[in-house]
Each structure stands twice: as structure tokens, then as C-alpha cells.
C-alpha positions as a Python dict, from the first residue, in 0.01 Angstrom:
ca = {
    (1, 'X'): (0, 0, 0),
    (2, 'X'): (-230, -312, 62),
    (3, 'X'): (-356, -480, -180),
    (4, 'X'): (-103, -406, -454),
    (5, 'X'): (195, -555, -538),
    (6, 'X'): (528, -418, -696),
    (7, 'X'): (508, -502, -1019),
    (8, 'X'): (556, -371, -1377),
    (9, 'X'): (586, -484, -1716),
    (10, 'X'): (619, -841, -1755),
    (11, 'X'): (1030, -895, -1725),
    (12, 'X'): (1214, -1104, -1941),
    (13, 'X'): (954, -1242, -2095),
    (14, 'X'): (1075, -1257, -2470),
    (15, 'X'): (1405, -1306, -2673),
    (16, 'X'): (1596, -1116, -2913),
    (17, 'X'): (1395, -1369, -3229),
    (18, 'X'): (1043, -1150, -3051),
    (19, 'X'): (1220, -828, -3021),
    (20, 'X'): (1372, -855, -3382),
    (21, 'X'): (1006, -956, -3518),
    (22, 'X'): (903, -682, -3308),
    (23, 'X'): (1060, -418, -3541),
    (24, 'X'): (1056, -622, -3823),
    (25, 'X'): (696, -640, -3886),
    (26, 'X'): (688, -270, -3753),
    (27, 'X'): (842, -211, -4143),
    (28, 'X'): (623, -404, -4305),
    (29, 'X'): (840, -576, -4560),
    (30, 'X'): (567, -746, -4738),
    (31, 'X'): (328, -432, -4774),
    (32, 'X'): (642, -200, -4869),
    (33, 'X'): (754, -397, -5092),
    (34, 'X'): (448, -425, -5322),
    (35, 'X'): (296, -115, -5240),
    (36, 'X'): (550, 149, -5065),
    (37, 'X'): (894, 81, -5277),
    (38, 'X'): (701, 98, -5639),
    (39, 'X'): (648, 468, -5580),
    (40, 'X'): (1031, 514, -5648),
    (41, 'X'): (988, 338, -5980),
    (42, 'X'): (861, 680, -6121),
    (43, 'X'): (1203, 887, -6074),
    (44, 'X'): (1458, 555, -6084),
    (45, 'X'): (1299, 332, -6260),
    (46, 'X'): (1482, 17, -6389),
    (47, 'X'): (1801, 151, -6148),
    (48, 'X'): (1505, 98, -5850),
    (49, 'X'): (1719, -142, -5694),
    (50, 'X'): (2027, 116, -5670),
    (51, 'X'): (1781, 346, -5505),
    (52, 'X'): (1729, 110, -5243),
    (53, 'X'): (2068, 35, -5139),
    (54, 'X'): (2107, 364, -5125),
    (55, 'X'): (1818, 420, -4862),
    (56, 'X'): (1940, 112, -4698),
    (57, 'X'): (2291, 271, -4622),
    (58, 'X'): (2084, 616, -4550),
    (59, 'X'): (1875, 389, -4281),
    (60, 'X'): (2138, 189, -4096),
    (61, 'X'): (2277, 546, -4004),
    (62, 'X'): (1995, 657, -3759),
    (63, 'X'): (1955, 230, -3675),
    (64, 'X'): (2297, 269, -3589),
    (65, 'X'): (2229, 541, -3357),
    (66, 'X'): (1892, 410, -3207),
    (67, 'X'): (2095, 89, -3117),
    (68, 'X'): (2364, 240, -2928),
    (69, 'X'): (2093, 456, -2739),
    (70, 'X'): (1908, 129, -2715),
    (71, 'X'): (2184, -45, -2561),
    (72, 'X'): (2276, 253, -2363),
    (73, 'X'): (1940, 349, -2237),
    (74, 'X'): (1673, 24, -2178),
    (75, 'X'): (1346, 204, -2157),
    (76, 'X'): (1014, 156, -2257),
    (77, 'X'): (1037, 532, -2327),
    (78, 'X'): (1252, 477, -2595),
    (79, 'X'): (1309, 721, -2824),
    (80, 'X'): (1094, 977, -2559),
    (81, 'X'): (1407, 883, -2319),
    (82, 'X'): (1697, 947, -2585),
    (83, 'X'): (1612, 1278, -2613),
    (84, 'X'): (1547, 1358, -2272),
    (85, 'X'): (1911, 1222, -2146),
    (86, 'X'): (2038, 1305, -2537),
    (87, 'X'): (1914, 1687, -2507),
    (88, 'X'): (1706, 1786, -2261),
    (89, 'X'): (1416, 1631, -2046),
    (90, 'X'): (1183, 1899, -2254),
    (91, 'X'): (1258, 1779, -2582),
    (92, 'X'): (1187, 1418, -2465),
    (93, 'X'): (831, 1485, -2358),
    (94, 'X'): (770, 1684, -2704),
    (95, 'X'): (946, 1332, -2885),
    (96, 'X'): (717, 1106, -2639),
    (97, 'X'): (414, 1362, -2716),
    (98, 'X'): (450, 1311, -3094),
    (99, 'X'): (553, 959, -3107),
    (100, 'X'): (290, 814, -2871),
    (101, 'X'): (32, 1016, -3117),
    (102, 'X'): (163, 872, -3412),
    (103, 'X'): (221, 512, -3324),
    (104, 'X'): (-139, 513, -3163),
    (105, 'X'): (-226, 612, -3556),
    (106, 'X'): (-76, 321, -3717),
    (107, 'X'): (-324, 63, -3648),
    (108, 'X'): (-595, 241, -3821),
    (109, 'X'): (-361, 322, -4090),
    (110, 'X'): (-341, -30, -4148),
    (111, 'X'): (-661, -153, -4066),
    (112, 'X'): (-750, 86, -4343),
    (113, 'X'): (-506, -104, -4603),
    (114, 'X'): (-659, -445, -4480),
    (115, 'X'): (-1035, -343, -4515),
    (116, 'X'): (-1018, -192, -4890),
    (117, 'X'): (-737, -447, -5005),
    (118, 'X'): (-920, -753, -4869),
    (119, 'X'): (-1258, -605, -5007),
    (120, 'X'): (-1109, -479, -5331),
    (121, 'X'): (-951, -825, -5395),
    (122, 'X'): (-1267, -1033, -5350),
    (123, 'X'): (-1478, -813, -5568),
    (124, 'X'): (-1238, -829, -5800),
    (125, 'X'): (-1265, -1241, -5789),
    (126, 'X'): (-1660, -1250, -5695),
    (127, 'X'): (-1847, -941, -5843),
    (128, 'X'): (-2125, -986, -5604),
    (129, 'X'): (-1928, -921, -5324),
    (130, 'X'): (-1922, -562, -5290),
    (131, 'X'): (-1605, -333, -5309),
    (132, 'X'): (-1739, -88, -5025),
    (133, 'X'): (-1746, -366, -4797),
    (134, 'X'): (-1417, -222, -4621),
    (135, 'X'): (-1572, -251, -4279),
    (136, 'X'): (-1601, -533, -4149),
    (137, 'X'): (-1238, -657, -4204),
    (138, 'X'): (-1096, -378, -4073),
    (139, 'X'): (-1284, -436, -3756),
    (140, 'X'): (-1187, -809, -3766),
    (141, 'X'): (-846, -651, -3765),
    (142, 'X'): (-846, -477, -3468),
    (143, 'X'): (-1037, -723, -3218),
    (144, 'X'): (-774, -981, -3313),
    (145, 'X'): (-524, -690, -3208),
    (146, 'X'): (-671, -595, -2924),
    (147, 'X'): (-707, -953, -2806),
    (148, 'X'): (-281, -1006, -2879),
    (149, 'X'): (-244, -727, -2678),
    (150, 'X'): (-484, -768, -2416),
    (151, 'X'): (-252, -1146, -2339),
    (152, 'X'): (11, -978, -2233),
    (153, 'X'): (381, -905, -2446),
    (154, 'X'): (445, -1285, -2480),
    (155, 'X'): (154, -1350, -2667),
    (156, 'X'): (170, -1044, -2882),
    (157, 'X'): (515, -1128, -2960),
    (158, 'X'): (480, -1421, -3107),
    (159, 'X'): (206, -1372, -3287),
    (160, 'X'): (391, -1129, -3438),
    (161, 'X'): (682, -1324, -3525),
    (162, 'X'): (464, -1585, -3731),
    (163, 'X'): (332, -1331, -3925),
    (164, 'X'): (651, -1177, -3986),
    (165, 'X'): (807, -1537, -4084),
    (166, 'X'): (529, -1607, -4319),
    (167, 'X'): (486, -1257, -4549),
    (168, 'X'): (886, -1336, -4591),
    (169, 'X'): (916, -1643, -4628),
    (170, 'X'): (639, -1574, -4946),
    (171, 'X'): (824, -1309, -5103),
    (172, 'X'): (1134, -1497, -5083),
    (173, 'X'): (1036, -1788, -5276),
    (174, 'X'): (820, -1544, -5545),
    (175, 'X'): (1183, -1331, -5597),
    (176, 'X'): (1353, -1635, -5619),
    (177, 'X'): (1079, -1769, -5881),
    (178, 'X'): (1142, -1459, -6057),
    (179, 'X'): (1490, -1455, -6120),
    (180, 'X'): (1464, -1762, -6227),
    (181, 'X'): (1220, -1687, -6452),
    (182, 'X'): (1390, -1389, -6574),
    (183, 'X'): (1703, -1614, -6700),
    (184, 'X'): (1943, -1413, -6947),
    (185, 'X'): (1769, -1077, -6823),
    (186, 'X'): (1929, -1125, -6503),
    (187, 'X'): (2150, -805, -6491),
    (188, 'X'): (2359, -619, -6224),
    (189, 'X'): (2324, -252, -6456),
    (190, 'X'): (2013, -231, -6201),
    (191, 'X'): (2280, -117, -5978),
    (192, 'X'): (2403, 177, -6195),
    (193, 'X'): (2251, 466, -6353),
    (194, 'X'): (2119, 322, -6698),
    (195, 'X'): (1720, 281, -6639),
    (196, 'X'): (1593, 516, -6485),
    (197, 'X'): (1257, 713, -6570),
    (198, 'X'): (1241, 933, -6857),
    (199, 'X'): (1283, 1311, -6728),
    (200, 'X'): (1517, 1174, -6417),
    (201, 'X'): (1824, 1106, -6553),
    (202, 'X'): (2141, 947, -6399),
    (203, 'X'): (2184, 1009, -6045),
    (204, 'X'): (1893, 1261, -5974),
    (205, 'X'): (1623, 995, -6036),
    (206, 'X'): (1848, 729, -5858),
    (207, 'X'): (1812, 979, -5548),
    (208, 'X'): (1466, 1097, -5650),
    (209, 'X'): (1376, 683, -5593),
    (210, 'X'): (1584, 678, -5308),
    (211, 'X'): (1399, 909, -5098),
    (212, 'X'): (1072, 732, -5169),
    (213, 'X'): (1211, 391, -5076),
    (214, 'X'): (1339, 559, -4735),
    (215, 'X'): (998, 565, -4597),
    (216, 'X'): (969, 171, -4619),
    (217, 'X'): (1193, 188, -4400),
    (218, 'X'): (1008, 355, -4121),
    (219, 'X'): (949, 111, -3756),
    (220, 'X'): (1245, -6, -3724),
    (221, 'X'): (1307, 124, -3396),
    (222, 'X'): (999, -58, -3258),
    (223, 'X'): (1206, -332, -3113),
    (224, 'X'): (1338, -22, -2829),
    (225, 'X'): (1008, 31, -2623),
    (226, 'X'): (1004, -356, -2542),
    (227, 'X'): (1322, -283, -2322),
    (228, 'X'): (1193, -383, -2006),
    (229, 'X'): (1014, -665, -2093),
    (230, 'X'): (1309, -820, -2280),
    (231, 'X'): (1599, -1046, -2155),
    (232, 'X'): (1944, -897, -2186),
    (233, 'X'): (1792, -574, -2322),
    (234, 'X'): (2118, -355, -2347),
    (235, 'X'): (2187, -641, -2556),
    (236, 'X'): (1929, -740, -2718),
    (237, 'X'): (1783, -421, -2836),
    (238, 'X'): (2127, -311, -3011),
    (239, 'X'): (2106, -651, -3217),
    (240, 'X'): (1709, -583, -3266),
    (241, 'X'): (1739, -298, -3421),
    (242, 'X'): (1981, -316, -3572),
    (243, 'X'): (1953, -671, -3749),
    (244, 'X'): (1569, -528, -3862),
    (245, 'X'): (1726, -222, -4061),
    (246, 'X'): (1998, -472, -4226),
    (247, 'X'): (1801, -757, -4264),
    (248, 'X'): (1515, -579, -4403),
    (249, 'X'): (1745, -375, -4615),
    (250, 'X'): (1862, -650, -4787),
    (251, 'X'): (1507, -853, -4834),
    (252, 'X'): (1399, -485, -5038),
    (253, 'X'): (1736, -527, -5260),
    (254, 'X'): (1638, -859, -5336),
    (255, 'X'): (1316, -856, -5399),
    (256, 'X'): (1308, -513, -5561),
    (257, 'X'): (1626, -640, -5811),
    (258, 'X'): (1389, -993, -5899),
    (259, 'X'): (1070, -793, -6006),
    (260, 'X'): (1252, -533, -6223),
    (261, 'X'): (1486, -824, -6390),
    (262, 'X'): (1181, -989, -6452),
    (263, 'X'): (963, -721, -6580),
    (264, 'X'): (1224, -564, -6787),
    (265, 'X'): (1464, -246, -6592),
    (266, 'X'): (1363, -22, -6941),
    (267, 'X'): (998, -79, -6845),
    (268, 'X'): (989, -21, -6483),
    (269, 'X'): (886, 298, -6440),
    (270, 'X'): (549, 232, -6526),
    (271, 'X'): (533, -37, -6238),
    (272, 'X'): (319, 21, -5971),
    (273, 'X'): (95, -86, -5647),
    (274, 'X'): (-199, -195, -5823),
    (275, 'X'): (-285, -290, -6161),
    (276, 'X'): (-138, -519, -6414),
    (277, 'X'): (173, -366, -6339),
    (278, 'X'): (229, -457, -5930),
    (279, 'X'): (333, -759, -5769),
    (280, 'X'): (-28, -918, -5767),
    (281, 'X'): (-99, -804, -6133),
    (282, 'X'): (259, -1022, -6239),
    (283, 'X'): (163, -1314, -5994),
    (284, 'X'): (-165, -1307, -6175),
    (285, 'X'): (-19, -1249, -6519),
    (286, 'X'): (216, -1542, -6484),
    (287, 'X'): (235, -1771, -6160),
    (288, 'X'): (-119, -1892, -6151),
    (289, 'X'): (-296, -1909, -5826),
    (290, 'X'): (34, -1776, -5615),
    (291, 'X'): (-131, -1464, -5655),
    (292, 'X'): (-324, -1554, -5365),
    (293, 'X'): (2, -1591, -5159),
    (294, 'X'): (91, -1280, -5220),
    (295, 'X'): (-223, -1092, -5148),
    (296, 'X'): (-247, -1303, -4817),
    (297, 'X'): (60, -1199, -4745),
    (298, 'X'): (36, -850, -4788),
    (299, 'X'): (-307, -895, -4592),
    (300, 'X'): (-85, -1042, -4339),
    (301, 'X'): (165, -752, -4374),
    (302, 'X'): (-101, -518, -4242),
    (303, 'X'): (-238, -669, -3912),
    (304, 'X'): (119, -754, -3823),
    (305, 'X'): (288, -435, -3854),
    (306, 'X'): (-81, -275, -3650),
    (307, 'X'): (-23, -538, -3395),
    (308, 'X'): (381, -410, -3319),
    (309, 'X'): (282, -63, -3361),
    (310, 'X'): (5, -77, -3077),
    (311, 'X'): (279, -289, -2892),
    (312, 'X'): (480, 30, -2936),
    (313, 'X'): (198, 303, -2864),
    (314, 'X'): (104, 126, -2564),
    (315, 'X'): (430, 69, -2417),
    (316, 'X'): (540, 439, -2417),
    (317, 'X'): (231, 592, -2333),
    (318, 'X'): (238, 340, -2027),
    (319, 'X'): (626, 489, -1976),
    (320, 'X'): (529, 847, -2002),
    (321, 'X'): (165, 759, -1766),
    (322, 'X'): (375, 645, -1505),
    (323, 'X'): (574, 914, -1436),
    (324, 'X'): (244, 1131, -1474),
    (325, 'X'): (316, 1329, -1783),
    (326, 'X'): (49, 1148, -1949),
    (327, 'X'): (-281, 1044, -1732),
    (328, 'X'): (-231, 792, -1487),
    (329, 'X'): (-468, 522, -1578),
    (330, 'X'): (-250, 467, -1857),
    (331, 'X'): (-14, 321, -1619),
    (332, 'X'): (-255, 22, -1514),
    (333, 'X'): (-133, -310, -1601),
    (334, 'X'): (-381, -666, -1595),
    (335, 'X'): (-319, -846, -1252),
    (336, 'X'): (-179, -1136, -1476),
    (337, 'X'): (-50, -1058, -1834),
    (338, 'X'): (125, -732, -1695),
    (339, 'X'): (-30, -606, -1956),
    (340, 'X'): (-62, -193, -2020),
    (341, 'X'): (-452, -288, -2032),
    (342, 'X'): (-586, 93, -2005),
    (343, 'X'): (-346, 143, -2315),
    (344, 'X'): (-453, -119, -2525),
    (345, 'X'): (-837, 16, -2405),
    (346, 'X'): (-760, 344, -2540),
    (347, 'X'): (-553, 217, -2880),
    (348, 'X'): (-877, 20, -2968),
    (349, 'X'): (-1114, 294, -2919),
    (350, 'X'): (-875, 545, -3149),
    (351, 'X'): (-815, 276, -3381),
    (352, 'X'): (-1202, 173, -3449),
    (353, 'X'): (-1312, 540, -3408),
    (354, 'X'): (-1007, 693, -3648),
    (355, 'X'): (-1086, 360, -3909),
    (356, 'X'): (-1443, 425, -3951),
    (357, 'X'): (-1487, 869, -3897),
    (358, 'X'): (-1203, 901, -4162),
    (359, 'X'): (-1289, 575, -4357),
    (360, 'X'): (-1657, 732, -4380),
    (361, 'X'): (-1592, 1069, -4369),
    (362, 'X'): (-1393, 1058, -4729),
    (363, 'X'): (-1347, 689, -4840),
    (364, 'X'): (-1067, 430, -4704),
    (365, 'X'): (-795, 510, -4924),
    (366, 'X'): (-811, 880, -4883),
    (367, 'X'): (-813, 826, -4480),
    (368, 'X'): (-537, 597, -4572),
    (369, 'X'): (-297, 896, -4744),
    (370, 'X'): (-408, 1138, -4436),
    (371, 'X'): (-284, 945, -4198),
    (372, 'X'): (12, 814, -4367),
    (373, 'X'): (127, 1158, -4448),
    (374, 'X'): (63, 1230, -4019),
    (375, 'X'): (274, 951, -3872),
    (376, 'X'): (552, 938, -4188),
    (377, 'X'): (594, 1315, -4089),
    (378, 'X'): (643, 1292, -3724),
    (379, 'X'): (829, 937, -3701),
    (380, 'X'): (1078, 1099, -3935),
    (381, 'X'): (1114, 1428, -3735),
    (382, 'X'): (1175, 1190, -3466),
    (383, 'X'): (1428, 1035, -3586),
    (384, 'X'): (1620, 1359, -3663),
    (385, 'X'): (1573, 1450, -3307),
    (386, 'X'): (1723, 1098, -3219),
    (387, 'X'): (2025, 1171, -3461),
    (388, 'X'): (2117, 1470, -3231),
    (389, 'X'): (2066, 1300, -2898),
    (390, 'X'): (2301, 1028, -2980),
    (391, 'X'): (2549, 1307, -3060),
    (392, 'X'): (2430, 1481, -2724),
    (393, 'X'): (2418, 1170, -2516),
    (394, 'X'): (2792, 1061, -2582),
    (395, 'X'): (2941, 1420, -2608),
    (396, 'X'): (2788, 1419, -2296),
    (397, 'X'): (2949, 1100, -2133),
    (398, 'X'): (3289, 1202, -2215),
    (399, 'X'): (3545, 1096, -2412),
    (400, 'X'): (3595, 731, -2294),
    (401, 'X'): (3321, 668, -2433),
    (402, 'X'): (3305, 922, -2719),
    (403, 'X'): (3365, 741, -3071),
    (404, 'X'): (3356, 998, -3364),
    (405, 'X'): (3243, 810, -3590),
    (406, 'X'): (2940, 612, -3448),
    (407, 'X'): (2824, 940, -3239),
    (408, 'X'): (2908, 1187, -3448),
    (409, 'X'): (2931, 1115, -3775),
    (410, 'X'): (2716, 866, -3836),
    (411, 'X'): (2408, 1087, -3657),
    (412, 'X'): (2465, 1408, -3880),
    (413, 'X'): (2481, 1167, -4230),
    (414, 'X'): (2126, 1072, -4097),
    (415, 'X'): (1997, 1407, -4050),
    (416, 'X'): (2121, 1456, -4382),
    (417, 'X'): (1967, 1161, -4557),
    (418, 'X'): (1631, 1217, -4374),
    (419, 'X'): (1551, 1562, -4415),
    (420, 'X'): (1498, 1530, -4734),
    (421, 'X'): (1221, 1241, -4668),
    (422, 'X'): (1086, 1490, -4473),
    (423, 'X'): (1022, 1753, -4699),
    (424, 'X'): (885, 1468, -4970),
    (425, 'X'): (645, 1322, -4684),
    (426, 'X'): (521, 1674, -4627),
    (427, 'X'): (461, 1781, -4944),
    (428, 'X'): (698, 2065, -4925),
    (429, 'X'): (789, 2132, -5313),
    (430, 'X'): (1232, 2184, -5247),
    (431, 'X'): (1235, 1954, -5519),
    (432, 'X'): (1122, 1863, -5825),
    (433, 'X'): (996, 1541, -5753),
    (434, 'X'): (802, 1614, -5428),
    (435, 'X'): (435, 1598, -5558),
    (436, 'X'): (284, 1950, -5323),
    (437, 'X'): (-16, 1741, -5113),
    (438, 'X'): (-397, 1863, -5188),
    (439, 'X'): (-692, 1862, -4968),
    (440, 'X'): (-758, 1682, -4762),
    (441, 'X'): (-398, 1511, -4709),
    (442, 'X'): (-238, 1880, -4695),
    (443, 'X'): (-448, 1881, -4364),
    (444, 'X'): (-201, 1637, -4218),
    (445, 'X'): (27, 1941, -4118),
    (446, 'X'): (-205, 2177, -3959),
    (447, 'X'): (-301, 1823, -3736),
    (448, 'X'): (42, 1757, -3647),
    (449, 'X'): (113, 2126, -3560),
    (450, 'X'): (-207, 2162, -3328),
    (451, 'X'): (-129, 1821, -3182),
    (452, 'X'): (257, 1941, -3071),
    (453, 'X'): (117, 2280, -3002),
    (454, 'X'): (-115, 2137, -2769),
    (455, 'X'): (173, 1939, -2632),
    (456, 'X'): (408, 2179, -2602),
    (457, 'X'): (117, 2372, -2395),
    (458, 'X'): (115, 2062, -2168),
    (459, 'X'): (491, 2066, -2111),
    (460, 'X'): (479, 2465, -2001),
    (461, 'X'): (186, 2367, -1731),
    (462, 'X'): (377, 2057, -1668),
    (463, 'X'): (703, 2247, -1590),
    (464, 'X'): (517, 2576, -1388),
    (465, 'X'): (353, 2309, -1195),
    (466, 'X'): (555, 2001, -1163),
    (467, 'X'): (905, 2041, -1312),
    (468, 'X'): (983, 1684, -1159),
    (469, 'X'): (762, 1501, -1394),
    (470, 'X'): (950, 1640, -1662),
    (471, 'X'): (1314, 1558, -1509),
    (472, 'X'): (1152, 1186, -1482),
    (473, 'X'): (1156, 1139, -1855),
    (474, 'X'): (1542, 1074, -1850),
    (475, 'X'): (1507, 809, -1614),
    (476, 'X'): (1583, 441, -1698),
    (477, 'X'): (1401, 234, -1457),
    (478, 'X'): (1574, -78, -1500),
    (479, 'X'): (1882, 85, -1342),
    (480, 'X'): (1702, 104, -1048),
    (481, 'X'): (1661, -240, -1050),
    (482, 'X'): (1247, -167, -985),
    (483, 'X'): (970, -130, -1240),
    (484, 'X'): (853, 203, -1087),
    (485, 'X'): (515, 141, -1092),
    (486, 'X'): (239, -83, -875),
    (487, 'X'): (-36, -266, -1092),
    (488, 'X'): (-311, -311, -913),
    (489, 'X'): (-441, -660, -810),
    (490, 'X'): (-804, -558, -895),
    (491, 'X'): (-772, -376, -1201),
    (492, 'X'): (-783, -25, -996),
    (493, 'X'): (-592, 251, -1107),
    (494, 'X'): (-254, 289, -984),
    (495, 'X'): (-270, 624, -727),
}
């Protein structure tokens, strides 16, 4: 064609330090640690830090399995490609459906937590300025998202990466303050059975927290779906994603096992999110102005992990647009920053028009719960899905490269340590401590169901009319050694 050039996404245009930021800021470790893991404090209690070793071990199963698929299968697909080549090219249009849906919901999610957090903080500190005032930082949030996006993978990359390096490097230095602080009360019966919450005794509370703490978890497969803009990506991803879930995993033991030495493991099931009893209530309480560092950190917390998520939305919607399963001006890439620019277009628009209907509609943190409860439900149904394709993938390569244990085993004790963070996310009442979800976060299931009925609509007209596009979701375009897909040098849509 004149006037267009073969090009794609950007190639090799970060490192495995990017990629691993990439999915570590997709977890948010500063936000789950002082708002996501306290949750688990009601059921384990002082033994909170038991509860998240266990989750960690839980975790690394499915990491274990996105990395080999990762490694396997370089695709800014992703997951949407593991289950096509895992299962069947179906099923990976359904996971690219769902995911693409979800991940597009996460900056608003976030933006949320920014706007009433940042506003809720400064009233708190200067009466006059009002707690409503959600807005406007929200919105801050997602132009400077938009604009990290908009400069191409490089850019968006590294921003990420300092933001991921500073909400660590702060609760690092406040855990280590802590346990230093907590002196003789330093204990290792945090790791046993002993504390936890009255009415969730012994082991039952430990796995009551544990299934809470799981969905802190959550993102670190974002690394995958920079693939193809990555150097060494068979590589790279595998250490990515891996190296997140561990690395992570470990920064929640610590930090989790400094705040409940410190507060007292017999007391810790009254601790919190918010109040005198959270992270910013003790950094008030007892460090002085540090509090600040932590609620800027936090802050920070929330536009990183938006900023990797819309890295992630973007990038698959782009893989499934160019293959035409999803409209084809999602495909279009920026003449210079080979950047999916129609994407980030669209992720801005849902963002700011999800962030202020829902923020409006009920009030921030309700919107907040809704959507949580959406994308925790899917992302974890995907990950099931991805347990079984890295059984299905490997069964079907043979046995050479069969191992029993990593694609086997290791995917069914993931379905089994997910499912039931499934049933908590959804509100589904299998056990005693899933809380049943009221209006309006119960509406979060009849929106995913419509969504992947709707999709699953799309995937019969799809296969009636152009059973090709479907087959295309298995493909891995950098074994082709081509990106698949002309940008155009005007900012037309690909035809």
C-alpha cells in the first residue's frame, strides 16, 4: 500500500526492570497493603501474616503457569492467546472479550481511589477544603495517563517504574521503622495459628484471611501483553512475571508481619483501611509527619497501577483489533510512538465517563466497590481459564516437553486456590465468611454476564461469518518475524 509502512508496536523498546514494573505496579503493593490486605484481619487476625504466605504460595501457582505460557507464547494477546492455543481459539476470544473489558475498568477504579482519598485526606487536614471535591483529581489522574500512554510504551514504562520504586521504597523503610519500634513484641507466632479473630479459630480464619489477601494479588500477569514490545520476551516475560508474584509476595509478608508486631497480633483484628486503626491512622498516631509519605504513596499507588492497567487494556484490544475480532481502528498506532493511539482514545473516554456517571450516579466509594467486584470477578475467572490452558497447551506439545509438575500440577492447585476467591469476590455465600453483596455492588454480576453474553453473541456471528478471525487468536506474531499490522503514516485507519 502507499503511504504506509510495515510497522507495529514499538520493538524492543524496554527491559525486563520496565516489564517487571509493568506488573508490579499492576498489584499495587502500596494500595493493597494499606487498604486491600487489612480486610483479612477480620477472620486471621494477629496470624494475618500466615494468611499471606499462604496466598503467596496460592499465587505463584497460576504466576508459574502464566510465565511458562509467557515464555512459550510472546503475544500482546496474552492471556486471550493462552487460551486460544491452550483450549480452543473460542475460548480465547471469550478470555480476550472479558479481559480487555475489565482491564479497560481499572483506571476508573483507581481514579476513583485517588479522587476521594486525596480529597478525604485534605479535608481531613484543612476543613475548608471540601470532602466532595473527588473530581478534579481524578481527572488530573487520567490526563497524566493518557498523556504516558499517548508517548508511546517507553515513556509509559518508565514512568511506571518510578512510581513503583517510590510507593516501595516508602513502605520499606515505615516496616522497617516498625519493627524496630515494636522491639521485644517482635514475634514469629504471627506465623501460626494463635491470633486470629474471635469466631475464626485456628486454621479456618488463617484461610478465611487468606482468601482476602489473594485478591492483592491480582495484575500480576500485566507484564505478558508487553511481549512484543519487549527485548528477549520469551525471556523476559517468564522472569516478569514471575519475579512480580515473588517479589511482591514477600514485600506483603513483610510489611503485613511489621504492622501487626507493632500494633499488637491479639489486637489486629480490629485493624483496618481507614481510621485510627490503618496504616495512616498509626503513621499519624506515632511517626509524625511520615504520615504524609504514606498517603502520597498510596496516592501514588493508584495512578501507577491505572497507568499499567491501560498499558494492558490497550495492548490487547490493539491484539484482538488487528486480527478484526474487535473494530479495526483499534489497531491504529501514532506515526512515531507506535503507540495503540485509538486505544488509549477510547480508555480515556471509558475511564472519565465510567469515573464521573458512577462517581455521580451513587458516590465515589460505592462506584469504587461496583467496579472492584466487576474486574476482581472476571480477572480471577481468567486466571482459572489460564490454569487449564497451560495444562492444555503442554499436553498438547507432547511429552518432550510435558513436565507434570509445572503443567499439571501446579495449574489444578491454582484452580483450587482461586475458586474460592471467586466465590468471596462474587458474593456467593459457600462460606461463612463471604459477606452476600447488596445493591448496587450485587449488580456487578448481571454486568459481567450481559457483557460475556454479548460477547459470546459476537463470537457465534464472528464464527458463521468469518471463522478465520477466530483461528487468528492463536497466532503469535513474533514467530512470524512481522508485526502483522501497517500503522498508518497519517494517523488513518489501518484498512
Amino acid at each position: 500500500m502507499s503511504g504506509e509502512a510495515a510497522v507495529g508496536l514499538r520493538r524492543d523498546a524496554v527491559g525486563l526492570r520496565e516489564v517487571l514494573f509493568q506488573s508490579v505496579t499492576a498489584m499495587a503493593p502500596a494500595a493493597a497493603v494499606a487498604a486491600s490486605i487489612p480486610s483479612g484481619a477480620a477472620f486471621a487476625g494477629g496470624s494475618l501474616p500466615l494468611a499471606v504466605v499462604i496466598a503467596l504460595v496460592a499465587c505463584l501457582f497460576t504466576a508459574s503457569c502464566v510465565a511458562e505460557l509467557a515464555r512459550e507464547l510472546p503475544a500482546a494477546g496474552s492471556v486471550a492467546t493462552y487460551a486460544a492455543r491452550g483450549l480452543h481459539p473460542a475460548m480465547g476470544f471469550l478470555v480476550g472479550w472479558g479481559y480487555v473489558f475489565v482491564e479497560a475498568l481499572v483506571p476508573p477504579l483507581l481514579l476513583l481511589q485517588l479522587g476521594f482519598t486525596a480529597a478525604g485526606t485534605l479535608h481531613d487536614e484543612w476543613a475548608s477544603c471540601p470532602a466532595g471535591l473527588w473530581w478534579p483529581w481524578a481527572l488530573a489522574g487520567a490526563a497524566v495517563i493518557a498523556v504516558a500512554g499517548y508517548l508511546g510504551v517507553r515513556a509509559s514504562a518508565r514512568f511506571g517504574t518510578v512510581l513503583g520504586i517510590f510507593e516501595i521504597a516508602v513502605f520499606l523503610v515505615f516496616a522497617g521503622w516498625l519493627i524496630i519500634r515494636a522491639g521485644g513484641h517482635n514475634t514469629l507466632s504471627v506465623f501460626g495459628t494463635s491470633h486470629t479473630a474471635d469466631g475464626y479459630g485456628g486454621i479456618s480464619g488463617v484461610f478465611a484471611g487468606s482468601v482476602y489477601t489473594v485478591l492483592a494479588f491480582a495484575g500480576f500477569e500485566a507484564a505478558a501483553p508487553l511481549a512484543e514490545e519487549t527485548r528477549d520476551p520469551r525471556r523476559t516475560m517468564h522472569r516478569a512475571v514471575l519475579g512480580a508474584a515473588l517479589g511482591i509476595g514477600l514485600f506483603y509478608v513483610l510489611t503485613t508481619y511489621a504492622m501487626t508486631v507493632y500494633f499488637g497480633p491479639d489486637r489486629f483484628a480490629s485493624f483496618g483501611a481507614a481510621g485510627e486503626a490503618s496504616w495512616e491512622g498509626v503513621a499519624r498516631a506515632s511517626f509524625g509527619l511520615f504520615w504524609v509519605l504514606v498517603f502520597l504513596a498510596v496516592v501514588n499507588s493508584t495512578i501507577a497501577n491505572a497507568n499499567a492497567c491501560a498499558n494492558v487494556s490497550t495492548r490487547t484490544a490493539f491484539a484482538l483489533a488487528r486480527i478484526r475480532v474487535l473494530p479495526r481502528v483499534l489497531a491504529t498506532l501514532h506515526p512515531r510512538y507506535r503507540s495503540p493511539v485509538a486505544g488509549i482514545a477510547v480508555q480515556t473516554v471509558v475511564a472519565v465517563g465510567a469515573v464521573l456517571g458512577l462517581g455521580f450516579g451513587y458516590d465515589p466509594v460505592t462506584a469504587f466497590l461496583l467496579l472492584a467486584t466487576v474486574i476482581v470477578t472476571v480477572v480471577i475467572g481468567v486466571y482459572i481459564v489460564v490454569n487449564l490452558a497451560c495444562a492444555g497447551y503442554f499436553l498438547r506439545r507432547g511429552r518432550p516437553s510435558l513436565k507434570p509438575i509445572r503443567h499439571l500440577l501446579l495449574p489444578l492447585l491454582g484452580i483450587v486456590a482461586f475458586v474460592p476467591a471467586l466465590l468471596t469476590a462474587a458474593g456467593l455465600p459457600v462460606f461463612d465468611f463471604v459477606t452476600k453483596l447488596t445493591a448496587p455492588v450485587s449488580y456487578a454480576g448481571p454486568v459481567v454476564g450481559v457483557w460475556m453474553a454479548i460477547g459470546a453473541v459476537v463470537l457465534l456471528v464472528l464464527i458463521r461469518r468469518h471463522p478465520e478471525r477466530i483461528a487468528e487468536t492463536a497466532r503469535v506474531h513474533l514467530e512470524e518475524g512481522t508485526s502483522g499490522i501497517l500503522a498508518p503514516q497519517n494517523g488513518a485507519t489501518p484498512q
